[in-house]
N, C-alpha and C positions, 0 to 999 in steps of 0.2 A: 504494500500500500504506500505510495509516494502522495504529500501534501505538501500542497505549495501554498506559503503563510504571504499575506499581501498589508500592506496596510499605506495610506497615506504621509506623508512626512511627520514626522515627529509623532506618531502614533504608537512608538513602543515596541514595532513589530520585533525588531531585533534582539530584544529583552525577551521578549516570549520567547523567541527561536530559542535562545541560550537557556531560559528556564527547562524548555521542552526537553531538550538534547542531553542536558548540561554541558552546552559546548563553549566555546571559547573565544566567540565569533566577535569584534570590534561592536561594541554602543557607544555613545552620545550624536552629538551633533550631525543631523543629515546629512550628506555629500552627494548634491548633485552628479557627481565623478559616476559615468557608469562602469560599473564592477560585475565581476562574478558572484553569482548566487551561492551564500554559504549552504552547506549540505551537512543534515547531520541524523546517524542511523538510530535509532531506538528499539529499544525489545521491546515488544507486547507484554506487558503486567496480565497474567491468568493464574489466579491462587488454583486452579485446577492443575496447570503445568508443575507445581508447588506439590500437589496434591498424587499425583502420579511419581511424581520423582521420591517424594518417599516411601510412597508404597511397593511401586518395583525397585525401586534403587541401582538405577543404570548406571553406568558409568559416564554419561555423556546427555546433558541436555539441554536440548536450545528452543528460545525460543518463537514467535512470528518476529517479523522487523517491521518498522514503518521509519519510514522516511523523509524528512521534513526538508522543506528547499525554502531557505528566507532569501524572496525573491526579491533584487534588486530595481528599482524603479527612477527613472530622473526626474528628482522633482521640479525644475522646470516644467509648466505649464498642467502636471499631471493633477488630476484632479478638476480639468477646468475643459474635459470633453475634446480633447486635442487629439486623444487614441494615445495608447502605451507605445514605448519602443519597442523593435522585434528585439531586442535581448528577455525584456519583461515577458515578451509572447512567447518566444520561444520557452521560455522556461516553465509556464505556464501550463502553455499547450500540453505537456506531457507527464503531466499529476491527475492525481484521478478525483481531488475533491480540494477547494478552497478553503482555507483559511484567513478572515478577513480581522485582522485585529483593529478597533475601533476604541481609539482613543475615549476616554470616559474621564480618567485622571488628572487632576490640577497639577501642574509645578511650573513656576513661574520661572527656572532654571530655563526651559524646555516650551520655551515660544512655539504657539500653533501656526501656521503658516497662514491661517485667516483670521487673526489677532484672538480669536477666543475658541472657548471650547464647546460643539455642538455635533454630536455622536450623531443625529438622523440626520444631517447636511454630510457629514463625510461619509455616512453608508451609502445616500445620492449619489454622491462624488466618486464612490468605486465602482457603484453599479453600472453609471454613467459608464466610465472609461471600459468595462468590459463590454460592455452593450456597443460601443462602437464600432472595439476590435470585430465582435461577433459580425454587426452591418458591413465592415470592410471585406472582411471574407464572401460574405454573399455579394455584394457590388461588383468585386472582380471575378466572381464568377458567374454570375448573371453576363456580365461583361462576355467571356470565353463562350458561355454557352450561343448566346446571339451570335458572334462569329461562327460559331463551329457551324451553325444552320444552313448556313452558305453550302451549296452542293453536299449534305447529306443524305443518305437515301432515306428511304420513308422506314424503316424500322427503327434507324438512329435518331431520325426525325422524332417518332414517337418517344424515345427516351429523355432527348432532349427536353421536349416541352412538358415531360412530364415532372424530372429534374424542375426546371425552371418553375412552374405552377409550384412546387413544394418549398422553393426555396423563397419566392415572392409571398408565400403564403409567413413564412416565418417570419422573415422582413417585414412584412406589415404588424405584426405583434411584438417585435421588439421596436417599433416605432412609435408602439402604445406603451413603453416601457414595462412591458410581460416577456421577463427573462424563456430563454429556451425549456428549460426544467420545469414551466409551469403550461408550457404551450400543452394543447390536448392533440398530440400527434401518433399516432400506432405504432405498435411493436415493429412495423414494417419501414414506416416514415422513421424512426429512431433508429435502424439500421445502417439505414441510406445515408442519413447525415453524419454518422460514429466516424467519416474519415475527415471532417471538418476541424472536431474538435474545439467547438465553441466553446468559450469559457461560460457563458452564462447556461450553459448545459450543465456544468459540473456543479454536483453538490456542494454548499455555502453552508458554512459555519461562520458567523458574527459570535465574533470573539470580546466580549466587551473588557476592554483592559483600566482595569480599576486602581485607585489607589488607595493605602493602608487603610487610611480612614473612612473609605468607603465600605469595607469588609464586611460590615454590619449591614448594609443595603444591600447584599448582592441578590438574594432571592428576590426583595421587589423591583429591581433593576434587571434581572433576567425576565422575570413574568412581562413587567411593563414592554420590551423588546419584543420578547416574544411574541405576545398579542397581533404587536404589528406589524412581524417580520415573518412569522410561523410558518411555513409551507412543507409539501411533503421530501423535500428534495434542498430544506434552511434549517437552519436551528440558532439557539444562540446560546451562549455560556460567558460566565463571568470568568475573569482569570487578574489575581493584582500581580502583575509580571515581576515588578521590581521586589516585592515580597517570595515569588516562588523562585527567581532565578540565585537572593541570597542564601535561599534554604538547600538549595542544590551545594549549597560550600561546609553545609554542616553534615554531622553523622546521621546517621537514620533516629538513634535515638536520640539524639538533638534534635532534628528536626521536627517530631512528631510533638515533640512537647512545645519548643516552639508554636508550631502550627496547634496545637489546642489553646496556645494560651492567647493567641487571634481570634480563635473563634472558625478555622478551618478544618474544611472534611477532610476527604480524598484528596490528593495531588492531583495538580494542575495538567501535569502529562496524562496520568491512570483519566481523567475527568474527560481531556479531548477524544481522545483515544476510543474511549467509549461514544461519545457524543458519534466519533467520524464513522466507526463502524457501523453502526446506528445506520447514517447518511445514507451508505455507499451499499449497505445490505450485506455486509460480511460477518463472515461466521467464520471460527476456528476448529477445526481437528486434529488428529493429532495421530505420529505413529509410532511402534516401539521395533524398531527394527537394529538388531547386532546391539543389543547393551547401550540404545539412543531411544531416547526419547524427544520428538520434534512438533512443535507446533506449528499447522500452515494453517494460509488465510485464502478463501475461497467467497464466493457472492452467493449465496444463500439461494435454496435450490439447485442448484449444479448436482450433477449426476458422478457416483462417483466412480467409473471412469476418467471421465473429466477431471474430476480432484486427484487421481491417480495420477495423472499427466502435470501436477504440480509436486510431485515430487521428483518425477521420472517420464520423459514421452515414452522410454521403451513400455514402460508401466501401463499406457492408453492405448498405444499402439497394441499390444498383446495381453489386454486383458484379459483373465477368462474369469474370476470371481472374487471378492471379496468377503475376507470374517470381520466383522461389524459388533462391536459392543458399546452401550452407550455409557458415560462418565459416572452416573449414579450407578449404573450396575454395574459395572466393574468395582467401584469404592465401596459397594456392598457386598461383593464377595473376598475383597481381601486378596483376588490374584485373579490372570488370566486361567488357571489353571481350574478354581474354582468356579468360574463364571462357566468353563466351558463343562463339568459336571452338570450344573443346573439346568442348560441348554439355555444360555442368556447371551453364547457367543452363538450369532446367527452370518450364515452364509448369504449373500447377497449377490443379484446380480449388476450388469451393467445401468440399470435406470434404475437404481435404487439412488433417492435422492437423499446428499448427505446431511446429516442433522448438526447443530453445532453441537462440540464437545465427544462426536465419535470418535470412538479409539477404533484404524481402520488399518490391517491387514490385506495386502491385494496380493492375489496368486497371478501370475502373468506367465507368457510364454512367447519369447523371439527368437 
């Protein structure tokens, strides 16, 4: 799972990235200077992963990754409907869900670029610039398709104009500022466009980045958002960055006391993380193969076949079945060995659809 964090100038994004990661990546002061997108990998927090490893006691266990890209943007004109640069696009384009950090936080260190602070004008202001790039992709291809008309035959003809009606169709709804993710297009129309890669297609997480003394607000500051932001394919979540990314320098048990004596739940990583899976419809299973135990991340429904071929294509390519046991029954019998007495380990074929938290065994042959 790759997420790509965005935010407006002086919105903090960078502080979350390093919270998130706990990486090491340069904060303060904006730099218009276009730069490289810092990159930083994370495990997936699953106390079941926790939960397996001490019951079998592998030798070896790892667990999903995701991957956070805090994307570099020039703040020059950005924000003001001008369209991103293709470094921002580029980097963009190939994350499978947004994370928009949205300034919320007072400090007067840390000047806003529009003299004050207002969280629903800058969520405007991102939506705005993705919503462009999305128009310019269809422009120049609206653009290519009319030429290409020019001496086609009538089959290609047909495709053409069928293309064209889909993509004008979508154009007019993001000119009504209704992001792609909310258009009502089919399984079939959402195939078609998957090689575009509109960003307002991809799942949005509005990240509201708080400070200390807001901490006490953040459920009615989430709700309030929420309300107005809510879709099936949005969410919003509070996070005070500059609070989670000090706590990444402390111990685990420093940190948690810390964090109680704020008034904070879960960590700000464990929190997104969940929120993005959530988004994106993913699900974790898990395999025990040679003394390893592994957690992968898969979109919910997928056959597992399909989930075989994230671990291995020879795996998809030659499968012929799967032993399938689910995370409660297995933790209820205390071993694979017992689960497989009771008949609670079940053979499976290739459309059997994976459930989160299978512990999955695939018999293959190349």
């Amino acid at each position: 799972m790759e997420i790509g964090i965005v935010g407006l100038p002086g919105s903090g994004k960078t502080t979350v990235f390093k919270a998130l990661t706990k990486g090491h990546a340069q904060t303060g002061a904006y730099s218009s200077a276009a730069s490289a997108p810092n990159i930083g990998v994370v495990k997936v927090p699953d106390p079941r992963l926790n939960n397996l490893t001490a019951l079998l006691k592998p030798k070896r266990t790892i667990a999903a990754e995701v991957i956070y890209v805090d994307v570099a943007a020039p703040a020059r004109g950005f924000g003001k409907g001008e369209g991103p640069g293709a470094q921002f696009l580029d980097s963009l384009s190939k994350v499978d869900a947004i994370v928009h950090v949205v300034r919320v936080f007072e400090d007067d260190r840390v000047p806003h670029g529009e003299g004050y602070i207002d969280p629903n004008r800058d969520v405007v202001n991102m939506n705005l610039e993705l919503t462009v790039s999305d128009l310019t992709i269809i422009e120049r291809r609206l653009e290519r398709l009319t030429a290409s008309l020019k001496g086609a035959r009538q089959q290609e003809k047909e495709q053409i104009l069928r293309e064209q009606s889909l993509l004008n169709k979508i154009k007019s709804r993001l000119e009504e500022d209704v992001p792609v993710r909310e258009q009502e297009l089919s399984s079939e129309e959402i195939k078609e466009i998957e090689g575009f890669q509109f960003l307002t297609a991809k799942p949005l997480l509005l990240l509201l980045n708080i400070g200390e003394n807001q901490i006490s607000e953040n459920d009615a500051l989430e709700d309030r958002y929420r309300n107005k932001y809510k879709g099936d394919s949005l969410d919003v979540a509070t996070l005070c960055g500059q609070v989670e990314m000090e706590l990444t320098e402390l111990s685990d048990s420093e940190s948690q006391e810390f964090r109680a004596s704020l008034g904070l739940g879960e960590s700000g990583l464990d929190r997104v993380i969940q929120i993005s899976y959530g988004l994106l419809g993913f699900i974790s299973f898990f395999t025990v193969v040679s003394d390893e135990i592994r957690a992968w991340t898969i979109r919910r429904n997928t056959t597992v076949q399909k989930a075989a071929g994230k671990v291995h294509t020879d795996m998809e390519r030659g499968f012929i079945r799967a032993e399938v046991i689910g995370f409660d029954d297995l933790i209820s019998c205390d071993s694979i060995a017992e689960a497989r007495k009771r008949g609670l380990l079940r053979l499976e074929g290739k459309n059997y659809i994976v459930q989160d938290g299978d512990i999955v065994t695939v018999l293959f042959n190349v």
